[in-house]
C-alpha positions in Angstrom: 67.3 79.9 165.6 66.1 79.8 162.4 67.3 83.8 161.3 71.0 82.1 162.6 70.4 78.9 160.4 69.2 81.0 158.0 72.1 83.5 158.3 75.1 81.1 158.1 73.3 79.6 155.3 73.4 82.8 153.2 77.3 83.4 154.4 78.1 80.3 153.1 76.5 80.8 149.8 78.0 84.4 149.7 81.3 82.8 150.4 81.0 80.4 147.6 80.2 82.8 145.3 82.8 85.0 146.1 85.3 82.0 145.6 83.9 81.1 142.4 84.1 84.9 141.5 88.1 85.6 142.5 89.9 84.5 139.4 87.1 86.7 137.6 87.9 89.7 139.5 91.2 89.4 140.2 91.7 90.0 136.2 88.8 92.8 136.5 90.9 94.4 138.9 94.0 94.1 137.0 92.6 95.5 133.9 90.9 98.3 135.9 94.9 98.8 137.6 96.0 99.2 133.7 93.4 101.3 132.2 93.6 103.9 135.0 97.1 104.2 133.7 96.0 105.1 130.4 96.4 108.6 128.8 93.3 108.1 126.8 89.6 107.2 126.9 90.1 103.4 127.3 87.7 100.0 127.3 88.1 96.6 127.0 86.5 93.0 126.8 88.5 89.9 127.7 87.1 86.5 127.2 88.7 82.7 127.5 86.3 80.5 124.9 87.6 77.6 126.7 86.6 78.5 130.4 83.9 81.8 129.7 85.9 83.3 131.9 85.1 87.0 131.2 86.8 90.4 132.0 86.2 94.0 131.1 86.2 97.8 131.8 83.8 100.3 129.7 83.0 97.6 128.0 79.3 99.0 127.1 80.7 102.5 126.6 80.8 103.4 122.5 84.0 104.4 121.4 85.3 106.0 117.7 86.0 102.3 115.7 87.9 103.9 113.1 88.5 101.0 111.1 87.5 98.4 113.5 84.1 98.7 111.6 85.3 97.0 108.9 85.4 93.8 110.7 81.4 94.1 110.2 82.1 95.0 107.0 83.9 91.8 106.2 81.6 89.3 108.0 78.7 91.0 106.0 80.7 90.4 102.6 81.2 86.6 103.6 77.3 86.2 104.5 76.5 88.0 101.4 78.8 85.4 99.4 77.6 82.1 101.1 74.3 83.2 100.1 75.3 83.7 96.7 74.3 87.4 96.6 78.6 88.3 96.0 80.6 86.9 94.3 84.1 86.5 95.9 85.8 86.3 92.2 84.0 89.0 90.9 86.8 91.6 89.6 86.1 95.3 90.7 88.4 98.1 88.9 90.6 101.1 90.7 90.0 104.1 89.1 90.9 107.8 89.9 86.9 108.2 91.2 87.3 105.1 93.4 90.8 105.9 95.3 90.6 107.1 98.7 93.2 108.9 100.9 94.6 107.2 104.1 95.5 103.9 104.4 95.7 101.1 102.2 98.0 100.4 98.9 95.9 100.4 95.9 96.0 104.3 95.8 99.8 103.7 95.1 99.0 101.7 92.1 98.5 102.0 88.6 95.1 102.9 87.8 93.1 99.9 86.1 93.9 97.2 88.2 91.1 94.6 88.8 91.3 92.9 92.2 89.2 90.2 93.3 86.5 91.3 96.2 88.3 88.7 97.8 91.5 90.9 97.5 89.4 94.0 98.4 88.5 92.3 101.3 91.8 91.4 102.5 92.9 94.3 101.9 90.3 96.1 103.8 91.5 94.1 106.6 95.3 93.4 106.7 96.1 96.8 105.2 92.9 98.9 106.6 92.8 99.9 102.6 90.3 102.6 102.7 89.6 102.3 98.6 88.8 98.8 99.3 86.9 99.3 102.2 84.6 101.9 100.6 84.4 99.5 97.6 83.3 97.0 99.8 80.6 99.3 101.8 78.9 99.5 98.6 79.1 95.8 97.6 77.4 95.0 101.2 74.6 97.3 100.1 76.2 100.8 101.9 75.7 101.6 105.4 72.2 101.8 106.0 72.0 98.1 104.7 74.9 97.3 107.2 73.2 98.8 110.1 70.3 97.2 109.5 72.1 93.7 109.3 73.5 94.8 112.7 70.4 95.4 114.0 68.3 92.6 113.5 71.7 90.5 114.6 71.2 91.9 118.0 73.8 94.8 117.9 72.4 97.6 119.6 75.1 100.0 119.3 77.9 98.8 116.9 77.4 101.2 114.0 79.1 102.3 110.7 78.2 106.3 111.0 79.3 107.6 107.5 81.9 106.5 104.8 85.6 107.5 105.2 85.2 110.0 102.7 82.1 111.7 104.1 83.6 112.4 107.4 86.8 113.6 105.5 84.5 115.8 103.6 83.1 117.2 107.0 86.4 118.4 108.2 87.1 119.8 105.5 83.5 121.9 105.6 85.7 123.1 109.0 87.7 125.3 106.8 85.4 126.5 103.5 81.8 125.6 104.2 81.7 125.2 100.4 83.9 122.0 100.8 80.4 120.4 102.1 79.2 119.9 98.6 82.8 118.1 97.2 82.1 114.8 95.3 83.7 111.6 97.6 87.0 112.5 94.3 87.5 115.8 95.1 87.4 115.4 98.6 90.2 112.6 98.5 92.0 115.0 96.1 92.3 117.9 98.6 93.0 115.6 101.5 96.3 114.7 99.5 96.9 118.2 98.4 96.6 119.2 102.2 99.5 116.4 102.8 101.4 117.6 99.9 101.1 114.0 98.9 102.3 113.8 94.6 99.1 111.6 94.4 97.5 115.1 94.1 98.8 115.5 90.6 96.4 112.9 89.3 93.5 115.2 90.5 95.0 118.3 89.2 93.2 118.8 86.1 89.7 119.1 88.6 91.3 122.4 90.4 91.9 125.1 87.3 90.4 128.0 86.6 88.2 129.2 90.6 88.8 126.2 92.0 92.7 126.8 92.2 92.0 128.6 95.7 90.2 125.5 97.2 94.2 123.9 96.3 95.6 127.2 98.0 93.6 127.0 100.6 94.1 123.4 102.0 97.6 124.3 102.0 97.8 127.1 103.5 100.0 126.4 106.9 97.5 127.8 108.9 94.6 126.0 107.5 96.3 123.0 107.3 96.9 123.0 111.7 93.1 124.0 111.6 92.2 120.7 110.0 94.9 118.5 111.8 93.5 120.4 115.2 89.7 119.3 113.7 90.5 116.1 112.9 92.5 115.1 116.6 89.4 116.8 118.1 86.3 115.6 116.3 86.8 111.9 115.2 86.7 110.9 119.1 84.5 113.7 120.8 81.9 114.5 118.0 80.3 111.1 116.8 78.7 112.6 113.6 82.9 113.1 112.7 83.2 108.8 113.6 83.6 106.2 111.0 81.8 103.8 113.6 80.3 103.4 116.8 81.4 100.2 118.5 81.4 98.3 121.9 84.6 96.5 123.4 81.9 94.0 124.4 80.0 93.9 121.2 83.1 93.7 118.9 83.6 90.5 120.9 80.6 89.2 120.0 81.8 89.7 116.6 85.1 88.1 116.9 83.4 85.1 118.9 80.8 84.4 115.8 84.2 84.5 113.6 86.0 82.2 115.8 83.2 79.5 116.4 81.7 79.7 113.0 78.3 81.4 114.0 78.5 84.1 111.8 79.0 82.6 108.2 79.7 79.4 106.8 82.6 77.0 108.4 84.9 77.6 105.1 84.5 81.4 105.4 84.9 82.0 108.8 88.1 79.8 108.6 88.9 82.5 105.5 88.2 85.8 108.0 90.5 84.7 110.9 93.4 84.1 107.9 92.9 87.8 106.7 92.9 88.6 110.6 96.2 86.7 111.2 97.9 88.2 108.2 97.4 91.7 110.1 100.2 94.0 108.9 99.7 96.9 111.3 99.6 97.3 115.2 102.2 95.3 115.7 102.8 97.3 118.8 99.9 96.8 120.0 98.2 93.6 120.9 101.1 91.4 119.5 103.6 93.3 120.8 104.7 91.1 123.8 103.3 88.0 122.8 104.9 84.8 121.0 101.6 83.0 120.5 99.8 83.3 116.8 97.1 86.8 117.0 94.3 87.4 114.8 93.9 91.1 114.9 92.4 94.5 113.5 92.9 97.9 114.0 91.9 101.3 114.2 94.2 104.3 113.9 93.1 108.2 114.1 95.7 111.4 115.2 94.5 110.3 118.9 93.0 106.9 118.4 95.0 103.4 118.8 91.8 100.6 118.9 93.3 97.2 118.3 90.9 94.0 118.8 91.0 90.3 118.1 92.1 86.6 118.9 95.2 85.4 120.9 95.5 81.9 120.7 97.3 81.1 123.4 98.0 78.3 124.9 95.5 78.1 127.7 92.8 78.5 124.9 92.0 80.8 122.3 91.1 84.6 124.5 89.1 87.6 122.8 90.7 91.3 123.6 88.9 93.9 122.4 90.8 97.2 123.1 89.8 101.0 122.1 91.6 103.8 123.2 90.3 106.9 122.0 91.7 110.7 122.8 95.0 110.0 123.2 96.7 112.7 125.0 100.2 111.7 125.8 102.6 109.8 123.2 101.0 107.8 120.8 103.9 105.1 120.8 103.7 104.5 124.5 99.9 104.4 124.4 100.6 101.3 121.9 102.8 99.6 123.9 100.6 100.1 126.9 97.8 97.7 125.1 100.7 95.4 124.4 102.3 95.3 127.9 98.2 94.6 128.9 97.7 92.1 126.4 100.8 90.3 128.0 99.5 90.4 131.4 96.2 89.2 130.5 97.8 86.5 129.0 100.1 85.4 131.2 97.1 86.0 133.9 95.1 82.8 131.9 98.4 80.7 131.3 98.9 80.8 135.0 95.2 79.9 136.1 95.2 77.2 133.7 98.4 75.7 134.7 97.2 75.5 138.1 94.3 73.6 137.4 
């Protein structure tokens, strides 16, 4: 009798449980539907703040940031500054030795100008400004200072793994193992020369004499689909190539201490999610399909289209942290595939809520 007692009393709990469990896993299942989909290496965390209701698929796996590290980067800055160690007004100058290729608009500027680290900053984040972001690696005391922040915070994987220029300087190394001893300037320079980019003329006067054959070189057609080849390959499947290691489930973390004001000071976390709503790129991405205010960052690479942040929608504010890494189909559609997700994930805790 009391194995039957004791029986229906653990099928009723299982029951329960499983009950309390379906919403849960009916969005686990839908993401897991979505992701198998996916022409890519894909993860992602989904959180409601208002009901900890909690999603997610490789969310533990590490995946290439790109410049989803910078988010990090940024928190660090705003620690740093309600501490008083930065100063936010502080002006830092662009120069030719301080430009770096990729992203970002101050390399399209006249040299000399003298932007706030609060512009650096938002540039770093709404533009993915790589001379601001390397700027701003130094300011927060480089990387090995930033991991060790991370580290005694409790992240046990989210990483910055090397400067965008050192990385840049590794793939080049692929082509002329002499490249592996180019300052962080003359790497940037031959990364425009290979691109045929006129920023290269600045830099010009550093290539005469020997050196003209390291210009030659880069653009040479067959060198240049060796690098493009090396740099599809190795920023997702060799990690010494990443900008950053990072978690879908640990860069929630991160946008949760932003959001609720863990992380830094009330007036500068309400600062971070501005710069994340003024978000200029991935607008296919996470916003795509949505009409509800999103606080995002990005991560872009040849085959990499991360994209993470805050949708505040109207059953509460939701995380989604999304990083697709080797992309192997079109780019586009792998964009619009996070979007057409986002929506459903959305929609998913609009409907829930509206039936409570």
């Amino acid at each position: 009798m009391y194995r039957v007692l004791l029986a229906f009393v653990m099928s009723l709990t299982l029951s329960t449980a499983v009950r309390a469990q379906s919403p849960n896993g009916d969005l686990a299942r839908l993401l897991a539907a979505d992701l198998a989909k996916y022409p890519a290496k894909a993860g992602v965390y989904v959180k409601n703040l208002r009901t900890g209701e909690e999603a997610m698929v490789n969310a533990d796996q590490g995946f290439s940031s790109a410049s989803v590290i910078k988010i990090p980067i940024m928190i660090r800055a705003f620690q740093l500054a309600d501490q008083h160690k930065l100063n936010l007004d502080e002006r830092v100058e662009i120069t030719r030795a301080t430009l770096r290729d990729g992203t970002g608009v101050y390399q399209y500027l006249d040299m000399g100008l003298k932007p706030t680290v609060r512009d650096l900053i938002t540039q770093m984040i709404i533009t993915s400004d790589n001379t601001a972001t390397d700027l701003m690696t130094t300011l927060v005391g480089g990387v090995d200072s930033l991991n060790t922040w991370l580290a005694v915070s409790g992240y046990t994987q989210t990483r910055m793994v090397s400067r965008g220029y050192e990385y840049r300087r590794k793939l080049l190394a692929v082509l002329n193992p002499e490249f592996a001893s180019l300052t962080a300037e003359e790497t940037t320079a031959l990364q425009y020369a290979a691109t045929d980019n006129p920023l290269f003329d600045l830099y010009a006067p550093l290539f005469s004499g020997e050196r003209a054959k390291w210009v030659a070189l880069v653009r040479d057609p067959a060198q240049r689909a060796k690098l493009a080849d090396a740099r599809s390959r190795l920023t997702v499947r060799d990690r010494s190539y990443w900008l950053g290691n990072m978690t879908p489930r640990e860069t929630a973390r991160l946008l949760e201490g932003i959001e609720q004001g863990t992380l830094a000071s009330a007036s500068a976390s309400a600062t971070m999610r501005t710069m994340l709503r003024r978000q200029q790129l991935g607008v296919r991405r996470i916003p795509h399909y949505l009409d509800v205010p999103v606080a995002h960052k990005t991560g872009d690479g040849p085959t990499i289209a991360n994209d993470v942040g805050m949708v505040y929608a109207r059953s509460g504010t939701v995380l989604i942290a999304f990083f697709t890494n080797d992309i192997t189909g079109q780019y586009g559609e792998a964009e619009d595939m996070i979007g057409r997700t986002s929506r459903k994930i959305i929609d998913y805790f609009d409907r829930v809520s509206a039936a409570r």
